[in-house]
C-alpha positions in Angstrom: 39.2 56.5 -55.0 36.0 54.7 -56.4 37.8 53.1 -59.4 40.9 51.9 -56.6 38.7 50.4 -54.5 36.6 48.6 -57.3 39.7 47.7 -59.0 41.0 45.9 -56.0 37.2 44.0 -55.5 37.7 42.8 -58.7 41.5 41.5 -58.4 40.5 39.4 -55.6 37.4 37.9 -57.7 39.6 37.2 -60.7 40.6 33.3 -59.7 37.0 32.3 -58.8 35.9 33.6 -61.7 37.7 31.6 -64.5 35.7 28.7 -64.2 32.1 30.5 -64.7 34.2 32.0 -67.1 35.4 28.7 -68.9 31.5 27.5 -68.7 30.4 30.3 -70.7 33.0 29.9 -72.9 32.6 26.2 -73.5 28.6 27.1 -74.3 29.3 29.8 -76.9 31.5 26.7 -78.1 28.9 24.4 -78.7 26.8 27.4 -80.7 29.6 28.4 -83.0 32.8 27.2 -84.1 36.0 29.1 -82.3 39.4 28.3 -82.6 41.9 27.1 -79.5 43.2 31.1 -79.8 40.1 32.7 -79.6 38.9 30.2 -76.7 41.6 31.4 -74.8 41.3 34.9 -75.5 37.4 34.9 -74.8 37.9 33.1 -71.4 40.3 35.8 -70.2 38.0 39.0 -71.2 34.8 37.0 -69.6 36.8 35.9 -66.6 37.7 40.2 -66.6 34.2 41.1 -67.3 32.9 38.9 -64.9 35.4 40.3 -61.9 34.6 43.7 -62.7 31.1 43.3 -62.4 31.5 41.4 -59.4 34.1 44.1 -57.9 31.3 47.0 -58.9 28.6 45.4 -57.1 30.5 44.4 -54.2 31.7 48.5 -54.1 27.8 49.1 -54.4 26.0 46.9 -52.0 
């Protein structure tokens, strides 16, 4: 029940996190080279990183 309840934390976070997301990206950008594919792919795991956090410490607090 833990895991269903974190899970659905973290789908609402999932649209506010794509810009933080896109920021971090766009700074790894400017310390090493990355192709358009792996920009986009990077941006999707952070943005799913960053809502699972978020969901986990919105379950904990």
């Amino acid at each position: 029940m833990e895991i269903i309840i974190t899970l659905v934390f973290s789908s609402a976070m999932l649209v506010f996190m794509i810009y933080p997301a896109m920021k971090i990206v766009e700074f790894l950008e400017t310390k090493m080279n990355i192709s358009d594919k792996m920009y986009n792919i990077l941006t999707v795991v952070v943005t799913i990183v960053l809502s699972l956090i978020i969901g986990i410490g919105l379950y904990y607090l």
